[in-house]
C-alpha positions in Angstrom: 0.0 0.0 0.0 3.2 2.4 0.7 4.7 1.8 -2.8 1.3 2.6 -4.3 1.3 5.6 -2.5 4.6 6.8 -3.5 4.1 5.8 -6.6 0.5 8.2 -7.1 2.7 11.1 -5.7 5.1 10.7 -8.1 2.7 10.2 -11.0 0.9 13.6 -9.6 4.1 15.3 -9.7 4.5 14.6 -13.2 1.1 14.8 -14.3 1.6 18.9 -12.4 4.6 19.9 -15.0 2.3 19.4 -17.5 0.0 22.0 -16.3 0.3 25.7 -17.6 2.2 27.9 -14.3 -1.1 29.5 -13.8 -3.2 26.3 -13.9 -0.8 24.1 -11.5 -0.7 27.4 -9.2 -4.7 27.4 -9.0 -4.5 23.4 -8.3 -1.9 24.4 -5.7 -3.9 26.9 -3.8 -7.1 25.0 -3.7 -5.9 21.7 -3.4 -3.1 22.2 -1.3 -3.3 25.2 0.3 -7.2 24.6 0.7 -8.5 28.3 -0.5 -11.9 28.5 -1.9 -11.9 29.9 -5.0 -12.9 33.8 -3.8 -9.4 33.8 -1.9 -7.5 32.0 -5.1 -9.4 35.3 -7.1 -7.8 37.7 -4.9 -4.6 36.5 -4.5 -4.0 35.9 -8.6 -6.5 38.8 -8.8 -8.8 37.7 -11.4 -12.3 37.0 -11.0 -13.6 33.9 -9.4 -15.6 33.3 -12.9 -11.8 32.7 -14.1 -10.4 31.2 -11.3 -13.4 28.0 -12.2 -12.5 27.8 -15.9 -8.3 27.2 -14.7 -9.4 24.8 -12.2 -11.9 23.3 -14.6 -9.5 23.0 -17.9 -6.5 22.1 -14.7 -8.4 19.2 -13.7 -9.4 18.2 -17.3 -5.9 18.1 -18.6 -4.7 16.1 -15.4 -7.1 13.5 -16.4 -6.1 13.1 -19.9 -2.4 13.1 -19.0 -3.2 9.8 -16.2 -5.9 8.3 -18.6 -2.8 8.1 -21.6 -0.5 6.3 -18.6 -2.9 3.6 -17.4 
């Protein structure tokens, strides 16, 4: 179960660098980080409308990239 762990981290990781900066920093702040999406907004300061579509397209692209390695 450890190895399998490690192993999903690592696959994360690389799935990440294929993420635009922008997109892998909106994964980071509300994955990681855990702000909502209003806080993400200010900090990058764009609207929250925009701060969606990054996370949407972020998660989309992640999911391609893992679907192609299984």
């Amino acid at each position: 179960e450890e190895v399998n762990e490690v192993e999903l981290r690592e696959l994360l990781k690389k799935a990440l660098t294929e993420l635009s900066e922008r997109e892998a920093l909106v994964i980071q702040l509300y994955y990681v980080e855990e702000l909502n999406v209003y806080e993400i907004a200010e900090v990058l300061e764009i609207t929250t409308g925009r701060v969606s579509q990054i996370k949407k397209s972020a998660i989309s692209r992640l999911r391609e990239f893992i679907q192609k390695i299984d």
